[in-house]
SEBATOR-440478 format. One record per residue (C-alpha): residue number from 0; x, y negated, z negated. Coordinates in pm, whole numbers, padded with zeros to 5 digits. Each point is the difference from the previous one (the first is absolute). Layout:
// SEBATOR-440478
> NUM/X/Y/Z $
...
***
This chain:
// SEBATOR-440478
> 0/03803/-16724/-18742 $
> 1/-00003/-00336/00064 $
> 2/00355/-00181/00086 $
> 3/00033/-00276/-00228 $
> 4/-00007/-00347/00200 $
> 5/00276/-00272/-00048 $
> 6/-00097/-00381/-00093 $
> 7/00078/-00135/00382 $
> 8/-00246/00318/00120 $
> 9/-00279/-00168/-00264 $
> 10/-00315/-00121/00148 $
> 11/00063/-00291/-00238 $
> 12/00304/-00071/00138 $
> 13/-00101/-00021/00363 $
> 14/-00317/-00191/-00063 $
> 15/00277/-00298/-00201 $
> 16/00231/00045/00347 $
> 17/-00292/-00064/00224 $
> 18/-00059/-00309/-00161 $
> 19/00364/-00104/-00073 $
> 20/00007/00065/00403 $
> 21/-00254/-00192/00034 $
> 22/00125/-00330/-00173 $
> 23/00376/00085/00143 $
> 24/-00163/-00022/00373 $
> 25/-00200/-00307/-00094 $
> 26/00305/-00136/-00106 $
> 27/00160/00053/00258 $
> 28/-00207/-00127/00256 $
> 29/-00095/-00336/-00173 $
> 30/00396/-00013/-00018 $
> 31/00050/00051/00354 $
> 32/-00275/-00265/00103 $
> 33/00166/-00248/-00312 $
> 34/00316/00092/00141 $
> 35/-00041/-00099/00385 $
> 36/-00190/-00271/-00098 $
> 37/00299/-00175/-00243 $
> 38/00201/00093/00286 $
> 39/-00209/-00212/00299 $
> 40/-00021/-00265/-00246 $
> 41/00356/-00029/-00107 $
> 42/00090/00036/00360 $
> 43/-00216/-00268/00112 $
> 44/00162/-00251/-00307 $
> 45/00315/00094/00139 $
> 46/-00024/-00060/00357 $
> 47/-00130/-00365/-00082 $
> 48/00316/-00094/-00255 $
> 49/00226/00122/00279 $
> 50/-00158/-00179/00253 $
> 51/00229/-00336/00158 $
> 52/-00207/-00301/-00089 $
> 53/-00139/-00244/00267 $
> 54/00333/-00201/-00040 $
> 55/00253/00233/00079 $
> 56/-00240/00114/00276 $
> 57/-00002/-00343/00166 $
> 58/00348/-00078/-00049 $
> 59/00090/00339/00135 $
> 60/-00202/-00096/00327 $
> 61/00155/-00381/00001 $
> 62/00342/00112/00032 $
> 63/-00082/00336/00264 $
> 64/-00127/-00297/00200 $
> 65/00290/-00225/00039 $
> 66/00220/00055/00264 $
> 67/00355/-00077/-00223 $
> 68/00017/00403/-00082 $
> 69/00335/-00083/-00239 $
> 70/-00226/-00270/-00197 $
> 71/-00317/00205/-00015 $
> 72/00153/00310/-00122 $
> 73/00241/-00175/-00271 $
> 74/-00329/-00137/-00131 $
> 75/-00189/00354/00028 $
> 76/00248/00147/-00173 $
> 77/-00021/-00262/-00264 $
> 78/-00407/00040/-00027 $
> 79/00059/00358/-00032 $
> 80/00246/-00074/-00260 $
> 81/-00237/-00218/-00179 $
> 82/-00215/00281/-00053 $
> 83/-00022/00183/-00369 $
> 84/-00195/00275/-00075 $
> 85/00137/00301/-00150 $
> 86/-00202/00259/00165 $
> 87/00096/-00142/00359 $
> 88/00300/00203/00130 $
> 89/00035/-00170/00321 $
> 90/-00151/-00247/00273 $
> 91/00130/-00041/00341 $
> 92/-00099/-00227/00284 $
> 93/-00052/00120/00349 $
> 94/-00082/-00252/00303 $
> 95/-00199/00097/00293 $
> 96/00301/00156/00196 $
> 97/00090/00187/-00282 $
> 98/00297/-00122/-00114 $
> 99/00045/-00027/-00360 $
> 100/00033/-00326/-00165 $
> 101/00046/00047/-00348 $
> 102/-00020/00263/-00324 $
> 103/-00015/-00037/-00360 $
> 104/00212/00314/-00043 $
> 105/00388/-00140/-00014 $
> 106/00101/00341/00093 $
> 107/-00175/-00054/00351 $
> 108/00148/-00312/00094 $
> 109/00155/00146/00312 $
> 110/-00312/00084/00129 $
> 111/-00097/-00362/00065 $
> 112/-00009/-00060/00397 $
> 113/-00047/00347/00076 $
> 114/-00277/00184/00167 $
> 115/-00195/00182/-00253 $
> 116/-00039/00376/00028 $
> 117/-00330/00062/-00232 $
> 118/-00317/00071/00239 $
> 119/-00247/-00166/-00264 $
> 120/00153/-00296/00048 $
> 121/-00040/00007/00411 $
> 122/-00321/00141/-00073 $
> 123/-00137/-00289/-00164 $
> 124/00194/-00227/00210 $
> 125/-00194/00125/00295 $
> 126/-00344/00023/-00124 $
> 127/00011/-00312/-00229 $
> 128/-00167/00201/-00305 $
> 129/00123/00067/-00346 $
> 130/00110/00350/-00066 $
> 131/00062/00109/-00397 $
> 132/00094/00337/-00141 $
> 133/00137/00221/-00302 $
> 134/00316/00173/00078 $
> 135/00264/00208/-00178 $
> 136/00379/-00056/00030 $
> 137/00174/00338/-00027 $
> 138/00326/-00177/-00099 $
> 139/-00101/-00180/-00316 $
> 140/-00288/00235/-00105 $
> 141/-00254/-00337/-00025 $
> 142/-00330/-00063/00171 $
> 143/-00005/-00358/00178 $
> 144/-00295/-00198/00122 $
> 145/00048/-00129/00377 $
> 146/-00167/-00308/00163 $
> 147/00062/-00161/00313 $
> 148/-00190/-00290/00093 $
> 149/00034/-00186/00322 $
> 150/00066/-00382/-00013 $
> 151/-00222/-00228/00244 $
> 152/00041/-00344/00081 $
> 153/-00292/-00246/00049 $
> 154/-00047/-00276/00263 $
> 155/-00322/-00099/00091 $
> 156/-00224/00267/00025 $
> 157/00254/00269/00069 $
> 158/00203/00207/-00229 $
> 159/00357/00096/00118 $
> 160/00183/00316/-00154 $
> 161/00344/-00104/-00072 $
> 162/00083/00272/-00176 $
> 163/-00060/00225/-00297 $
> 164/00113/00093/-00375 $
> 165/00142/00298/-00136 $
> 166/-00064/00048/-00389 $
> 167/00062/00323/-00224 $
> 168/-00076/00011/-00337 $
> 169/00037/00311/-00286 $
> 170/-00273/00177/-00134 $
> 171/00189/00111/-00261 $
> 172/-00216/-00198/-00230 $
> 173/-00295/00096/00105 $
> 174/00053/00359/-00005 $
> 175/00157/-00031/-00304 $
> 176/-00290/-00152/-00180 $
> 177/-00248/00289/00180 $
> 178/00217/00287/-00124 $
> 179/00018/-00131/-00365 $
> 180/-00417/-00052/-00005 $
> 181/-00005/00368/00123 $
> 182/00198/00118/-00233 $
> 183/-00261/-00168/-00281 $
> 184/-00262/00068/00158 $
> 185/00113/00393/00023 $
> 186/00111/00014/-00373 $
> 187/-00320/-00115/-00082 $
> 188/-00161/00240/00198 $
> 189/00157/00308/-00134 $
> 190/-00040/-00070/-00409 $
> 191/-00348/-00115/00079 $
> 192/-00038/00335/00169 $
> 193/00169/00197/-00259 $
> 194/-00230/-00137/-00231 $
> 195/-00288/00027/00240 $
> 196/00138/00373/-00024 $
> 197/00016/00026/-00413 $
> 198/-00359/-00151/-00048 $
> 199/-00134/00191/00281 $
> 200/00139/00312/-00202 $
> 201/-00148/-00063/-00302 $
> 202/-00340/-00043/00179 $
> 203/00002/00289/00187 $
> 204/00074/00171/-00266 $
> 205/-00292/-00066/-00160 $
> 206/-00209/00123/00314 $
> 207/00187/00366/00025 $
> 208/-00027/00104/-00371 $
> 209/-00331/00116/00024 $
> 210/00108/00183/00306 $
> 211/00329/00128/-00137 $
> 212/-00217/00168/-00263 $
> 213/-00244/00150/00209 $
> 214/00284/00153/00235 $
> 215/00139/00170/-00338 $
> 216/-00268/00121/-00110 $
> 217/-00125/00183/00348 $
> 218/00361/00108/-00031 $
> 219/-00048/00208/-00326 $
> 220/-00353/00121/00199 $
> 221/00225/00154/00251 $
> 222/00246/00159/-00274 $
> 223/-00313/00125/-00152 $
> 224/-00003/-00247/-00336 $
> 225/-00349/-00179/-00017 $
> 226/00061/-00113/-00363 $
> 227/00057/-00348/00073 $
> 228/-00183/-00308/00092 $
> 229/00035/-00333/00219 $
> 230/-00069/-00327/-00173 $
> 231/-00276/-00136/00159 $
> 232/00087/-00404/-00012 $
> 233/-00304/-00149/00140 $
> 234/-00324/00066/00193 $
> 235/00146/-00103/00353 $
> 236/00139/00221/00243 $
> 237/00260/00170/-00111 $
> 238/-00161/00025/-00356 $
> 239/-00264/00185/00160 $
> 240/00241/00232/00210 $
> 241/00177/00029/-00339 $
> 242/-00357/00132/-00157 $
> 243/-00009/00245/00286 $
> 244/00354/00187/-00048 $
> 245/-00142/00054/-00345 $
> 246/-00323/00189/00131 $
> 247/00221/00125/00268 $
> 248/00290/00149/-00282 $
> 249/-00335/00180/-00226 $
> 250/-00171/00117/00303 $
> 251/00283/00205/00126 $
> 252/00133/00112/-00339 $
> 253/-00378/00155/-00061 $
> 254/00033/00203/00375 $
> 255/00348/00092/-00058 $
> 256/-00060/00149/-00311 $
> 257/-00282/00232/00095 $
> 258/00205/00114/00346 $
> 259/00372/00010/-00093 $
> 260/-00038/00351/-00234 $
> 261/-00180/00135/00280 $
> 262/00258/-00139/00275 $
> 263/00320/00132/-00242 $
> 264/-00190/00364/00017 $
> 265/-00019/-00039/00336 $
> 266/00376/-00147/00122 $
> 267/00144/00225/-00249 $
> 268/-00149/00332/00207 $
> 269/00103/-00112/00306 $
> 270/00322/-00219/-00069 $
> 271/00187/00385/-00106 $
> 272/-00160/00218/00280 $
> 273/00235/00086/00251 $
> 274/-00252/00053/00245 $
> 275/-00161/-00321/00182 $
> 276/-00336/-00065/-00097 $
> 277/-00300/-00229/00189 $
> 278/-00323/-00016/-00103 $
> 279/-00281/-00207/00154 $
> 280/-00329/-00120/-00041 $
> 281/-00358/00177/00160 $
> 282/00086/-00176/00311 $
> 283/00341/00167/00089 $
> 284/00177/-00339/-00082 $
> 285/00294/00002/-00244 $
> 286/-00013/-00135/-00327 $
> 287/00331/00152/-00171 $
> 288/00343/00162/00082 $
> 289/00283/00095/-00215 $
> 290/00351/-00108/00097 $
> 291/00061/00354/00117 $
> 292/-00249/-00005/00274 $
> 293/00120/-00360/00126 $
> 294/00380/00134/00045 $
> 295/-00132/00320/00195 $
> 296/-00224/-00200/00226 $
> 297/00235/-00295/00034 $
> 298/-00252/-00315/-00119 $
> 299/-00113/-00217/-00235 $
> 300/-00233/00069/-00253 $
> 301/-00163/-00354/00010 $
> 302/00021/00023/00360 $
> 303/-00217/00273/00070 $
> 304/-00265/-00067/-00265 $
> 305/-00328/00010/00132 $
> 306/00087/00164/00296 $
> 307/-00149/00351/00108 $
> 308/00199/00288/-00082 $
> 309/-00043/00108/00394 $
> 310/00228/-00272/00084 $
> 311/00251/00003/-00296 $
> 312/00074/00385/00091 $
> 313/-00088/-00046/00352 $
> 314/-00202/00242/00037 $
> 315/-00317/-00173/00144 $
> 316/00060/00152/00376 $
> 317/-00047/00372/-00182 $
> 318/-00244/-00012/-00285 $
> 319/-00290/-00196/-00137 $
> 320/-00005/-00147/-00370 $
> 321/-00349/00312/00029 $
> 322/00272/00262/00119 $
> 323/00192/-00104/-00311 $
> 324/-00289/-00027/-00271 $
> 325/-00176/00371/00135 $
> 326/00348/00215/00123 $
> 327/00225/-00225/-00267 $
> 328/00295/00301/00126 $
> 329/00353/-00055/00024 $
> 330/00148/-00169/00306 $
> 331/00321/-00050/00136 $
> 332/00137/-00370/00041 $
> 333/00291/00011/00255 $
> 334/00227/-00349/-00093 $
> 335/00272/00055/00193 $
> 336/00157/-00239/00264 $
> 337/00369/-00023/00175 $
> 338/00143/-00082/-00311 $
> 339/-00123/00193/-00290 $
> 340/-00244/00316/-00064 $
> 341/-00282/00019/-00237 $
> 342/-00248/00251/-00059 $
> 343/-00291/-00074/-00265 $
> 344/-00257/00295/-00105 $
> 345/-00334/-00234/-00035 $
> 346/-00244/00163/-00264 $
> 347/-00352/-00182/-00029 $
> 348/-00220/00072/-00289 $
> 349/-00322/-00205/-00097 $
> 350/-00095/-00237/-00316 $
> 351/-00358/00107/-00082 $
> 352/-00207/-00110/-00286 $
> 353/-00223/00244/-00224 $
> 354/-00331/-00049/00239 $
> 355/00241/00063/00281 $
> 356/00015/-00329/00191 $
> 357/00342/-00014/00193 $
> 358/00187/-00317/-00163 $
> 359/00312/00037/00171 $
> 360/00293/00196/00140 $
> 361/00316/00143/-00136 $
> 362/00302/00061/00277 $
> 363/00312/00172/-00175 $
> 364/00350/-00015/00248 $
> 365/00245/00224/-00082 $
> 366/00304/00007/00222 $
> 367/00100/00269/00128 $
> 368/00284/-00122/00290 $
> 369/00275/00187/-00177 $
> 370/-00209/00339/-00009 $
> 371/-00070/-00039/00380 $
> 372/00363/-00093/00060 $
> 373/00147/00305/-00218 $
> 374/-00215/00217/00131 $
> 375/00076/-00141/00365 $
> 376/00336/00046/-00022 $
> 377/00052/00365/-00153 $
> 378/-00293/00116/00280 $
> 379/00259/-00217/00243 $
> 380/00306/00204/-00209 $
> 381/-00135/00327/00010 $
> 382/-00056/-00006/00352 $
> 383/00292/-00117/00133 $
> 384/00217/00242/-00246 $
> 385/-00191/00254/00171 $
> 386/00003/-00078/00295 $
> 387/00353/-00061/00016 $
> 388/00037/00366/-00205 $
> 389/-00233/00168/00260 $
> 390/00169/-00008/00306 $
> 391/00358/00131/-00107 $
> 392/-00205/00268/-00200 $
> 393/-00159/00066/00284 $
> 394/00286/00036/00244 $
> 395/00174/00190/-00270 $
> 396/-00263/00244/-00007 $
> 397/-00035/00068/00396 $
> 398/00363/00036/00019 $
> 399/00016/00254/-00310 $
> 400/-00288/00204/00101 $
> 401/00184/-00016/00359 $
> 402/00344/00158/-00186 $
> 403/-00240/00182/-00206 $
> 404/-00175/00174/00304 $
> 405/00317/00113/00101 $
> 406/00191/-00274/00170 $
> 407/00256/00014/-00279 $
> 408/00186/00333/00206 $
> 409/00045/-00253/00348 $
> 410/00326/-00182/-00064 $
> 411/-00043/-00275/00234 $
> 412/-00379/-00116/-00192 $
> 413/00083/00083/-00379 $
> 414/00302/-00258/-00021 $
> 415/-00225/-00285/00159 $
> 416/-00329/00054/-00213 $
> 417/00212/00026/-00332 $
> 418/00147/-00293/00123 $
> 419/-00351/-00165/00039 $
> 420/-00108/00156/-00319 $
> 421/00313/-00181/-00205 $
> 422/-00022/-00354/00198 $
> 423/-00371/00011/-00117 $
> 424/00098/00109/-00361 $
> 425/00209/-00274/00022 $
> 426/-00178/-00243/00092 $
> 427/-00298/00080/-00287 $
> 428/00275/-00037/-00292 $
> 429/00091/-00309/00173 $
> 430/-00326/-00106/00016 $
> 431/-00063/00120/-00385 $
> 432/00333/-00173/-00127 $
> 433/-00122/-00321/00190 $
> 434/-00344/00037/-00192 $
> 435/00209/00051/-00382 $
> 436/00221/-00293/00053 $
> 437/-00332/-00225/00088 $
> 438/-00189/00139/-00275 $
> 439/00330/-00108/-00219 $
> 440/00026/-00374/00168 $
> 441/-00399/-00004/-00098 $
> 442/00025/00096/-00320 $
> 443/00348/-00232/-00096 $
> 444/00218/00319/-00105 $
> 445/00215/-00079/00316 $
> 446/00318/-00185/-00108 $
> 447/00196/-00136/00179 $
> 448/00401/00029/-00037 $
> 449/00151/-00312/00098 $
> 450/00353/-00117/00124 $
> 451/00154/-00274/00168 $
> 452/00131/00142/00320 $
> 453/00122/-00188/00334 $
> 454/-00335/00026/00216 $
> 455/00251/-00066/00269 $
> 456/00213/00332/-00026 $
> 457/-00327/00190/-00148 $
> 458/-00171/-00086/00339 $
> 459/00243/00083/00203 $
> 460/00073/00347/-00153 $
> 461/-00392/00084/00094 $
> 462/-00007/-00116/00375 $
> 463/00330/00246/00031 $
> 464/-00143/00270/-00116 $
> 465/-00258/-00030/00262 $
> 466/00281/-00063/00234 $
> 467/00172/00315/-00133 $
> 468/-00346/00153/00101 $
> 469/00040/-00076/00367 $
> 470/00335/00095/00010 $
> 471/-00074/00353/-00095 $
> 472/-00328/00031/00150 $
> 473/00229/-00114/00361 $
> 474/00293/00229/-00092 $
> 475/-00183/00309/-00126 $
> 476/-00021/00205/00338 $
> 477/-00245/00259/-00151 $
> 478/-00248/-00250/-00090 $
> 479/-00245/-00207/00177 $
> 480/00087/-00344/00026 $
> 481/-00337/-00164/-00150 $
> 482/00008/-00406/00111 $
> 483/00277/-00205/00057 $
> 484/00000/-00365/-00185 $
> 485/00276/-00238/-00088 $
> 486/-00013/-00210/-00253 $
> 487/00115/-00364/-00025 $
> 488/00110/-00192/-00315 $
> 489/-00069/-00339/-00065 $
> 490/00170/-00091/-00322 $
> 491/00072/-00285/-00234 $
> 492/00370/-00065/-00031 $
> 493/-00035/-00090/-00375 $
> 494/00006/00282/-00273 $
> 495/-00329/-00004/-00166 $
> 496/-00065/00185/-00338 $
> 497/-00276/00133/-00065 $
> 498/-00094/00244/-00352 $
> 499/-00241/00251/00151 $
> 500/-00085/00357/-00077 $
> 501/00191/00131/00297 $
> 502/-00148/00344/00044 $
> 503/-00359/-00101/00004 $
> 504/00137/-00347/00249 $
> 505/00144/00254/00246 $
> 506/-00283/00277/-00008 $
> 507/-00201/-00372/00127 $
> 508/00288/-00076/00274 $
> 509/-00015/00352/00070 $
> 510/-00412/00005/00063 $
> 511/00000/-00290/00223 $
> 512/00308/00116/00247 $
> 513/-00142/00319/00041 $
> 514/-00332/-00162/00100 $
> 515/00204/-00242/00227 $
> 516/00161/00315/00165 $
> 517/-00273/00196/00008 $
> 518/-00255/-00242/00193 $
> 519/00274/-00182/00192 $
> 520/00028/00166/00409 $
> 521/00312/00210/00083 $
> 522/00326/-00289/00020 $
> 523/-00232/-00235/-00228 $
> 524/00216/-00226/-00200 $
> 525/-00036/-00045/-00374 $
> 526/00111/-00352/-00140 $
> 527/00100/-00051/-00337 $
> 528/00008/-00332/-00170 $
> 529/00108/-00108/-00325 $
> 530/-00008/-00393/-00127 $
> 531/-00015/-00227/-00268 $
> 532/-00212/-00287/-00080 $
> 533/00002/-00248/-00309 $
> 534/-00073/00256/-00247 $
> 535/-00108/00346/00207 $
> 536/00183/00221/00214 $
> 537/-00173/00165/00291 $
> 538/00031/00294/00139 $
> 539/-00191/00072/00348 $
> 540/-00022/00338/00258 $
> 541/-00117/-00078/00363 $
> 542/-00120/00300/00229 $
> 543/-00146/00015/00329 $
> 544/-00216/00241/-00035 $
> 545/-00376/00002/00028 $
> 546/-00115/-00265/-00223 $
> 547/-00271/-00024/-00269 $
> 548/-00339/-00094/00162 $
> 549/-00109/-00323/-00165 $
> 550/-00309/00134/-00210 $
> 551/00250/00235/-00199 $
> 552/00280/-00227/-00091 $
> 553/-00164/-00089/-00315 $
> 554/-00047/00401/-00091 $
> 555/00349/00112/00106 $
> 556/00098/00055/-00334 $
> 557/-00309/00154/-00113 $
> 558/00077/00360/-00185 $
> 559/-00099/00270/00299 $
> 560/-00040/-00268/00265 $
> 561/00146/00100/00352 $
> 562/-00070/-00171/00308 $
> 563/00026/00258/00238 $
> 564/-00110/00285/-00258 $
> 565/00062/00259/00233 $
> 566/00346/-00101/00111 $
> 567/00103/-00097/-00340 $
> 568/-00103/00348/-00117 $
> 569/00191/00169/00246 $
> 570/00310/-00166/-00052 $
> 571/-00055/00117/-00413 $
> 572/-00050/-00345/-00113 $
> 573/-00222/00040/-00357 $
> 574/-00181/-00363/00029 $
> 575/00173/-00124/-00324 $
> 576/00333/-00100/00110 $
> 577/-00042/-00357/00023 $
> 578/-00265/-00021/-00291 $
> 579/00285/00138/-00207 $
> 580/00227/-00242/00170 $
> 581/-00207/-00274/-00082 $
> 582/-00047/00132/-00395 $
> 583/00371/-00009/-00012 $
> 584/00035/-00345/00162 $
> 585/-00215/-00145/-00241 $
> 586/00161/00129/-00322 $
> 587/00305/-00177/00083 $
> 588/-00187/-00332/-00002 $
> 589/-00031/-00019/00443 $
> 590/-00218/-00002/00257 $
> 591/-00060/00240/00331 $
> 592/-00176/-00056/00301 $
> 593/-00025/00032/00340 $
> 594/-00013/-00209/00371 $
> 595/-00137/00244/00280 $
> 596/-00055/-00063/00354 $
> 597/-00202/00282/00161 $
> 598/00215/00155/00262 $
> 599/00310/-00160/-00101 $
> 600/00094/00087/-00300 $
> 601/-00021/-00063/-00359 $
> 602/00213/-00230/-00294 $
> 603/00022/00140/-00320 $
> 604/00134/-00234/-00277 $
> 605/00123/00008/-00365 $
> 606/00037/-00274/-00211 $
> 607/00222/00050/-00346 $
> 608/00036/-00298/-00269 $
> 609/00361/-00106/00026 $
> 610/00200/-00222/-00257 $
> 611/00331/-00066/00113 $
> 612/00272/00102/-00264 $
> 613/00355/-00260/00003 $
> 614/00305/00092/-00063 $
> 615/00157/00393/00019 $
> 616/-00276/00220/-00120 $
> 617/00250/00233/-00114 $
> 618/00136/-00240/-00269 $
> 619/00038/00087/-00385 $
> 620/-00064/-00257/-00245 $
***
């Protein structure tokens, strides 16, 4: 669909604004060069009605001459006074030593018979040449116009400088008179741009109708109408492009017509098969494939149009577009990278006509990358189950066909293999009540039974009962002390509470210290952590026990993993401890995971949501 254009995105539009540019720019420069040239002009009048006539010139020189300095400058200063025109500001006199000997400003009196301090002045005094420019006085915000001219005195053939004149005159008026032509000139510019603008418009106009027309009517040709018609307005150019569209718009309603119930067949088959479907021409190059077969193989349709099936399944190493129109069996397209498996069952089947000549090929992909995974897994289930079931069976076995062959009459070997024969029963309902409460977590009917309990106190009541552990194991003359440990405590001073399901949260403390103790070397220490951060509390075990090799960090909480599978099997460990631990994490909205360093020991963390509660919890409304 077409977006519907705005009257400033019009091509009539921009054609009137390249030629209302046009005159604005041409305005602008023959303003400019009117502009500059007023301005030299004016500038030049100026400079001759300010300048001191002839006169006052040889007056001025007269009197710097005479030696009576009182006389002379009494009648410089009336000369200067004499002098009227309104755009002169001041004039001062300056002799050849610099002294001043008059000024027209009455304000500046005082300077008469004092040195002057401006270096133009000395400037021209010492070279004998006029110097003029245009300043700007800061304090009255007003441009001036300064000349200093030196005065020479004649006798004979030599000219004597005797000294020089100072005269500054506004510009005010000049400026003045620039700025208000600008300002006309500008105004003029503008409205006869803007109607530059509104004729231009109404021109253009005329020029993109035809072209308007022929843009809506390929328009409908795209939406599939080819009822109308463009009004052809003449026999030039675009009249004859106009005559074309109209060809064009019966041309293509003819071909559509015979191919689209063919096409709708066609898209309608393939469009609802859940299988992915390519088919391709004699050649092995593809000419069609359904959405379903673009998802699986992770392109483009349009893309891969044209191209040889070989390469869009990537097969071209293994077969030959021959091996595929003579054997045309099922093959097996492995998919699969680091971050996702697929598995595709490829069946090829041929497109032949009556006489038998071989127009194409048919390649149906069915995925099949949950089968292989299903069946992956319960082959990976199964054997693991029983393996983990054969070797207590199998102990169970020697030692009751030991009893059974008569050991059960020696007191000293009866009590130890019944004892063997029950820590091995044991150990296989553990294992089986491990499996039932994973099966539960994977199918959702384990609940979990909430309440908001002080994580402090809750964690501290587990690590005693391990200290209550070595206690008794220490004190118990009659047994075997098994490892000594100690464990140190590392808590947050603040209360945090925390609604968990606190039988399933301590069967998960209880998995991880026991690993801790059991891998950790004989007077090992255990540390125990618990903090909070902005909106989680974490909890954290430390050992210093063996470690986790690097490779099987990321498995650790695998179902059946162990490490060291002999070890962990002789220490009765089922291999689903901490993939129940992590299950049970993860319904309460956290995270586990572990930071191992091979050969010196491993970090176990848990990570709970945590919303602090104000006020006493306890509190009835």
């Amino acid at each position: 669909m077409n977006k519907k254009l705005h009257f400033f995105q019009s091509i009539h539009f921009k054609i009137a604004l390249v030629f209302a540019l046009l005159f604005l720019i041409t305005f602008q420069i023959i303003g400019a060069y009117f502009v500059q040239q007023l301005k030299k002009d004016n500038l030049k009048t100026f400079k001759q009605q300010v300048e001191l006539s002839s006169y006052v010139d040889n007056s001025l020189i007269d009197n710097l001459s005479k030696g009576d300095t009182r006389n002379a400058n009494a009648n410089i200063r009336d000369i200067l006074e004499d002098i009227n025109n309104s755009n002169v500001t001041q004039v001062q006199v300056v002799d050849t030593k610099g002294t001043i000997r008059g000024d027209s400003d009455v304000n500046s009196q005082s300077w008469v018979g004092q040195k002057t301090t401006d270096e133009d002045i000395k400037q021209v005094l010492y070279n004998g040449r006029t110097y003029t420019k245009l300043t700007y006085d800061k304090s009255d915000d007003k441009r001036y116009y300064v000349s200093i001219t030196p005065l020479f005195s004649s006798s004979g053939n030599t000219n004597t400088l005797v000294g020089a004149v100072y005269l500054r005159a506004s510009l005010e008026q000049v400026y003045s008179s620039l700025s208000n032509v600008t300002v006309i000139f500008f105004s003029a510019s503008l409205i006869a741009t803007g109607l530059g603008l509104f004729l231009a418009i109404l021109i253009s106009r005329e020029i993109t109708q035809p072209i308007d027309e022929m843009k809506k009517q390929t328009s409908r040709i795209a939406r599939g109408d080819y009822s109308g018609q463009v009004h052809v307005y003449g026999n030039d150019e675009l009249g004859q492009l106009a005559q074309a569209v109209n060809n064009l718009s019966v041309r293509v309603e003819e071909a559509q017509e015979s191919s689209e119930a063919e096409r709708r067949r066609l898209d309608s088959v393939l469009s609802h098969m859940s299988d992915g479907v390519i088919a391709t021409d004699r050649r092995g190059n593809v000419i069609i494939m359904n959405e379903t077969a673009s998802e699986a193989l992770d392109t483009d349709a349009d893309e891969v149009d044209g191209q040889s099936i070989l390469d869009v399944l990537n097969i071209r190493g293994r077969y030959t577009l021959r091996d595929l129109l003579e054997k045309h069996d099922e093959i097996i397209l492995d998919l699969s990278d680091e971050e996702h498996e697929q598995v595709l069952n490829a069946y090829f089947s041929l497109i032949q006509r009556e006489s038998g000549f071989i127009s194409g090929l048919v390649c149906v992909l069915h995925d099949v990358t949950e089968q292989k995974k299903i069946d992956r897994e319960r082959r990976q289930f199964v054997s693991n189950v029983s393996h983990e079931l054969r070797t207590p069976l199998t102990s169970m076995r020697s030692y009751i066909e030991a009893l059974n062959d008569g050991a059960w009459k020696d007191p000293k070997v009866a009590p130890n293999f019944l004892k063997v024969t029950q820590d091995e029963t044991d150990r296989m309902i553990r294992m089986i009540n491990d499996l039932l409460s994973l099966s539960r977590m994977d199918s959702g009917t384990s609940k979990l039974d909430l309440e908001l309990v002080n994580l402090n106190e809750l964690y501290n009541y587990i690590l005693d009962r391990f200290d209550m552990m070595l206690k008794t194991d220490t004190n118990d003359n009659s047994q075997k002390v098994k490892k000594n440990y100690t464990i140190k405590r590392d808590f947050t001073r603040r209360e945090l509470w925390v609604e968990i399901d606190t039988d399933k949260f301590m069967q998960v403390v209880d998995n991880i210290m026991n690993n801790a103790i059991k891998y950790s070397p004989d007077g090992g220490i255990v540390t125990c952590r618990l903090l909070e951060t902005h909106n989680h509390v974490i909890l954290s075990i430390s050992d210093q026990g063996l470690g986790i090799p690097k490779k099987d960090v990321a498995h650790i909480f695998d179902r059946f993993f162990r490490v060291d599978k002999a070890r962990s099997r002789a220490q009765g460990g089922t291999g689903l401890g901490l993939a129940i631990s992590k299950e049970v994490i993860e319904m309460h909205g956290g995270k586990i995971w572990v930071d191992s360093i091979e050969g010196k020991g491993s970090t176990f963390y848990i990570s709970l949501p945590y919303e602090e509660y104000e006020g006493d919890l306890w509190d009835e409304n």
